[in-house]
C-alpha positions, 0 to 999 in steps of 0.5 A: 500500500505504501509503495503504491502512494509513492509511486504517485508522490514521487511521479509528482515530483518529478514531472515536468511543471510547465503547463503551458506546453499543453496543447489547446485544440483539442476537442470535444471538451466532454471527453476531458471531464470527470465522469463518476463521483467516486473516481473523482474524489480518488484523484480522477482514477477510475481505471480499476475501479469496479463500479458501473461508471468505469465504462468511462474509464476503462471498459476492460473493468466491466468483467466486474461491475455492476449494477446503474448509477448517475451523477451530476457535476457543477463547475460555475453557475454556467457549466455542469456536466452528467453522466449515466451508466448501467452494466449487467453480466454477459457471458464471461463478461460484462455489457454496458450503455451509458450517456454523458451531456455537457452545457456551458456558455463561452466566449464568442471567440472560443473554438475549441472550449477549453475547460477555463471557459466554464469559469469564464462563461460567454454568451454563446451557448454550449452543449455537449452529449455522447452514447457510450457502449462497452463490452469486456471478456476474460481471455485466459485470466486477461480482461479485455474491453472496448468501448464504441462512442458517439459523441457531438458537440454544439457551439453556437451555430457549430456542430460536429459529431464523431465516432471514438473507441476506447480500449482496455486491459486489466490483470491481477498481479501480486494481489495488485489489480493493474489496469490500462487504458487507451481513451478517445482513438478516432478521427479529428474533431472538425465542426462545421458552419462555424462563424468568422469572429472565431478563429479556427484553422485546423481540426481540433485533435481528440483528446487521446489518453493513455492511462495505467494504474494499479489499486489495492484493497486492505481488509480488517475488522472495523475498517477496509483501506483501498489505495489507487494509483494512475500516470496518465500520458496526454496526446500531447506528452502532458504525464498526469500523475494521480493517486488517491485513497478510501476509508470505509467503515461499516457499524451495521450489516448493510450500513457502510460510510466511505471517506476519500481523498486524493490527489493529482498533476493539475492541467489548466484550470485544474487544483490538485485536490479531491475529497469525497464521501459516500454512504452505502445503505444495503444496495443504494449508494450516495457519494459525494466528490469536490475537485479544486480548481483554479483561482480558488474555485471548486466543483462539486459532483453528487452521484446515486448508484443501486447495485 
């Protein structure tokens, strides 16, 4: 457990800290969000997890979850975001379908969105939305997933719509579960009918992700302790360490609190903290997560899940 938190404090050390070599164009601005509140009060780590909403963060997962579940985020009084998933068994595996939506305003000049946009806000209304279907199987004791993505975006009198893939792994190693994922493959985003007081020259590029992480789960009498770890690479070279934690306490059959914590590399607009909490009464779940974000400001995200 200790080796995994290091691993995360000493990637965060020695990371690089220019933000500004992150590229920009890069588009749609819903495939770059938090999508469940549990990862999100773990340090946005999800990629082996084993909740419903892991088919946003590695469909390779699916071979365990479970259940349905929707969560709602809050980034300023013009900007928040939703996500729905649910899963069931399939063959050996698991299936999956879920949707996320965005709505936010800009500024009249701003194509793509950038994440900063939100707090900025505009008169240009903004909206983002995508279907999302997942698949996984064990194949001689690997979990392999995919995930099928059709996304489109509305800014303005621009509109765009693509298709993207996701793909995953996940293994269990020396009581360590690892899992990687490669996020948002496809074709670049180039919307169309878009007005000359915004500047756009070239298609915007997806936001490809390449995530591996590796969690732990400790039991013991009153309390179980679960650790996760991530690096995430960015299309552009931007490395994203994160790791967070949970601390679960039960007093009653069926009756569990959760408190959570984490930590990460911020990208723009991002703060490096997380936190959370989350009560589980017999199948029900309600968690909690805010993130930091920058100029002091945060985000809170609040998430139902029946298993």
């Amino acid at each position: 457990m200790h080796s995994l938190l290091k691993t995360v404090l000493v990637a965060m050390a020695v990371a690089p800290a220019a933000l500004t070599a992150q590229s920009e164009d890069l588009a749609p601005v819903i495939m770059r969000l938090p999508m469940g509140a549990r990862p999100l009060a773990m340090g946005n780590v999800g990629v082996t997890s084993r909740d419903d909403d892991v088919l946003f963060y590695n469909p390779a997962q699916l071979t365990f979850a479970r259940g349905m579940s929707v969560s709602i985020e809050q980034f300023s009084s013009t900007a928040r975001t939703g996500a729905l998933s649910t899963v069931t068994r399939f063959n050996n595996g698991g299936i999956a379908i879920g949707a996320t939506v965005a709505q936010f305003n800009a500024p009249i000049d701003a194509y793509p969105v950038l994440r900063r946009d939100f707090a900025t806000g505009g008169p240009v209304n903004g909206s983002d939305a995508s279907l999302v279907v997942g698949l996984a199987q064990v194949i001689k004791s690997i979990r392999v997933g995919a995930t099928a993505k059709y996304v489109q975006e509305a800014v303005g009198s621009s509109r765009n719509s693509a298709a993207l893939f996701d793909v995953g792994l996940g293994r269990e190693f020396f009581g360590y579960s690892f899992g990687l994922a490669v996020q948002n493959l496809g074709e670049s985003f180039a919307p169309t009918n878009i007005p000359e007081a915004i500047v756009f020259d070239v298609p915007s590029s997806l936001p490809l992700r390449t995530t591996l992480g590796a969690s732990k789960n400790i039991n013991f009498d009153l309390f179980d302790v679960s650790a996760t770890a991530a690096v995430t690479t960015l299309r552009d070279g931007f490395v994203v360490p994160a790791g967070g934690g949970e601390l679960t306490y039960s007093w009653l059959d069926g009756y569990t609190i959760q408190l959570r914590a984490g930590g990460r590399r911020p990208q723009p607009s991002e703060g490096p903290i997380t936190a959370g909490v989350g009560l589980t009464i017999d199948r029900l779940s309600i968690d909690y997560a805010l993130e930091t974000l920058s100029g002091s400001r945060l985000a809170h995200r609040i998430g139902l899940r029946v298993r």
